[in-house]
C-alpha positions in Angstrom: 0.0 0.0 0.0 1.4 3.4 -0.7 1.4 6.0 1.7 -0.1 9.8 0.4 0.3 11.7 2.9 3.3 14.4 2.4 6.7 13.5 3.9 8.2 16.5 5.8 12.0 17.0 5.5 13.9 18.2 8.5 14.1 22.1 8.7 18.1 21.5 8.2 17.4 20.2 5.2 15.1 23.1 3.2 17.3 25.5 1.4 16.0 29.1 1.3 15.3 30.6 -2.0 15.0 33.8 -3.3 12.9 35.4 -6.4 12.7 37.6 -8.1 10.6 38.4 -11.1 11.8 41.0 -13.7 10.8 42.2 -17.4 12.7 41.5 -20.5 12.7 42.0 -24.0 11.3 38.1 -24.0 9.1 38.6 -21.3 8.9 38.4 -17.9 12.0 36.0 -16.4 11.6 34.3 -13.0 14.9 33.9 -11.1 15.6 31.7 -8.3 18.7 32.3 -6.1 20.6 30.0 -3.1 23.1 31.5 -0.7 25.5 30.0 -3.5 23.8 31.3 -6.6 21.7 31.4 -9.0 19.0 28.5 -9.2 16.6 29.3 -12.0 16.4 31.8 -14.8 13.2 30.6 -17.1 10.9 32.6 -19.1 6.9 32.8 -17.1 3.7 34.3 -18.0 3.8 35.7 -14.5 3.6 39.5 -14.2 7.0 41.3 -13.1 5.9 42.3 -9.1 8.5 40.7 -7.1 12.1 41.8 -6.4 14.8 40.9 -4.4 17.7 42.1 -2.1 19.8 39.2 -2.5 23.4 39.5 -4.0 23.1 36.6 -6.8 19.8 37.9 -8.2 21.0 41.6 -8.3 24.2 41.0 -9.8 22.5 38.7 -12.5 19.7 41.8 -12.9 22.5 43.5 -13.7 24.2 41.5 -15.9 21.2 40.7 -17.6 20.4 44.2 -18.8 23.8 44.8 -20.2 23.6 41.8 -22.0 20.1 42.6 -23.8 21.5 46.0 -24.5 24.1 44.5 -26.2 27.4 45.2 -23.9 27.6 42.3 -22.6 28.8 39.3 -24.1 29.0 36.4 -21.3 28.3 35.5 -17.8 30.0 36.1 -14.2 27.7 35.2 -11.5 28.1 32.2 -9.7 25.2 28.9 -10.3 24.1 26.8 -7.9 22.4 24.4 -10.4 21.4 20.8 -9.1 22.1 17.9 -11.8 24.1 14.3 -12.2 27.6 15.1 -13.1 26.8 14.5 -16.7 24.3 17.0 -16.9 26.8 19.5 -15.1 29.4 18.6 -17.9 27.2 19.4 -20.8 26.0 22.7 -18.8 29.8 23.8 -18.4 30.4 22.9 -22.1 27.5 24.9 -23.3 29.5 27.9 -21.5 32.2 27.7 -23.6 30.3 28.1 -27.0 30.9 31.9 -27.9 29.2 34.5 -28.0 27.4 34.9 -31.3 27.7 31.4 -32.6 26.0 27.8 -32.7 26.8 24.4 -32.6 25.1 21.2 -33.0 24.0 18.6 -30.8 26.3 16.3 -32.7 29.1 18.8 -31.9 28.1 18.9 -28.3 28.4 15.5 -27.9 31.8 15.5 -29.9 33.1 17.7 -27.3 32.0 15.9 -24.6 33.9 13.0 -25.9 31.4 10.9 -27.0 29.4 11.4 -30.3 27.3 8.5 -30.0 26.2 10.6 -26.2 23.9 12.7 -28.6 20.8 11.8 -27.6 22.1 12.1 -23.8 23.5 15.4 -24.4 20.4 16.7 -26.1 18.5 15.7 -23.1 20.7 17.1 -20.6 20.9 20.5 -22.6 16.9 20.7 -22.3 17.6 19.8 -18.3 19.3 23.5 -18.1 17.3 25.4 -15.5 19.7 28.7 -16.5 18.7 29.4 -19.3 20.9 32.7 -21.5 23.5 32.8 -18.4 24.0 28.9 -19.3 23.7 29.2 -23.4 21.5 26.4 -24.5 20.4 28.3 -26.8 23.1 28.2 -28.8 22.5 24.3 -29.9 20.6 23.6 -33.0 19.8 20.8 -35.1 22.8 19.4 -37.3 20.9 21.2 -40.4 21.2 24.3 -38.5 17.0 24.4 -38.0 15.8 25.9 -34.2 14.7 22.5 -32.3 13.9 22.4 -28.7 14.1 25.6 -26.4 11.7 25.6 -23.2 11.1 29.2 -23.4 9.6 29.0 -27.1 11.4 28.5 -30.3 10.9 32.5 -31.6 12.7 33.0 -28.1 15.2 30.4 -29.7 15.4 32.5 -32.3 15.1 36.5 -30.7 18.4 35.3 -28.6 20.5 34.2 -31.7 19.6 37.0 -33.7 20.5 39.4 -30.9 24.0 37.9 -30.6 24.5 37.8 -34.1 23.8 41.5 -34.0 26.4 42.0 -31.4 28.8 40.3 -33.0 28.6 42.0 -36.3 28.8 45.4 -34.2 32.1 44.3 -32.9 33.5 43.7 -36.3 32.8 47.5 -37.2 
């Protein structure tokens, strides 16, 4: 017989989280934030009414505007993201993708050091709770077409486009 009722963790074990929810070009963006970092950075339907005090979600505030006005190119704020270790590979290989480009899933997996992990890699990429500060949108399909992208493919799209725009201004 399976028990219902709600299992209550010990108070040592709940981790305080705060959130904050802020307007973007893209939306509105819920953040999530430990004492270590940030948590969560997703896209929500959810009107823009709460803020926050703490360090991680400020700084990323920060960051965030600079890089959707365009002077910003990549990511300082510490994560505090919760995966297996193969997930957390993938997530810290899809930081190193520049700025401005794109690579496949096959590549991803390639540089993982597996390319028959495509499949694996593709999954964990679509794990990524960090989205923009942890570039999963930078992976497209092998023919170069927009697959998969939890906020929305035009999102997908609004993000590449606005890179490629920065990078073109930097050439000039």
């Amino acid at each position: 017989m399976v028990n219902h009722s709600a299992t209550r963790l010990p108070s040592a074990l709940l981790i305080e989280m705060d959130v904050a929810l802020i307007n973007s070009p893209l939306g509105t963006i819920h953040l999530e934030a430990s004492a270590i970092g940030i948590t969560k950075l997703i896209f929500t339907e959810e009107q823009p009414e709460k803020a926050s005090n703490n360090a991680h979600i400020l700084k990323c505030i920060d960051q965030l505007a600079a890089y959707f006005e365009g002077s910003r190119k990549s990511f300082n704020i510490p994560l505090d993201m919760d995966g297996t270790d193969f997930q957390k590979k993938v997530w810290h290989q899809l930081q190193n993708i520049p700025f401005g480009k794109t690579i496949s899933y096959l590549d991803l997996a390639k540089q993982l050091g597996n390319p028959k992990s495509i499949r694996a890699a593709a999954h964990a990429n679509g794990q990524n709770t960090v989205s923009i500060i942890v570039p999963c949108h930078r992976v497209i399909g092998s023919d170069g077409s927009l697959t998969g992208y939890a906020g929305g493919l035009w999102r997908k799209q609004w993000l590449l486009e606005h890179e490629m725009q920065g990078k073109q201004q930097r050439l000039f």
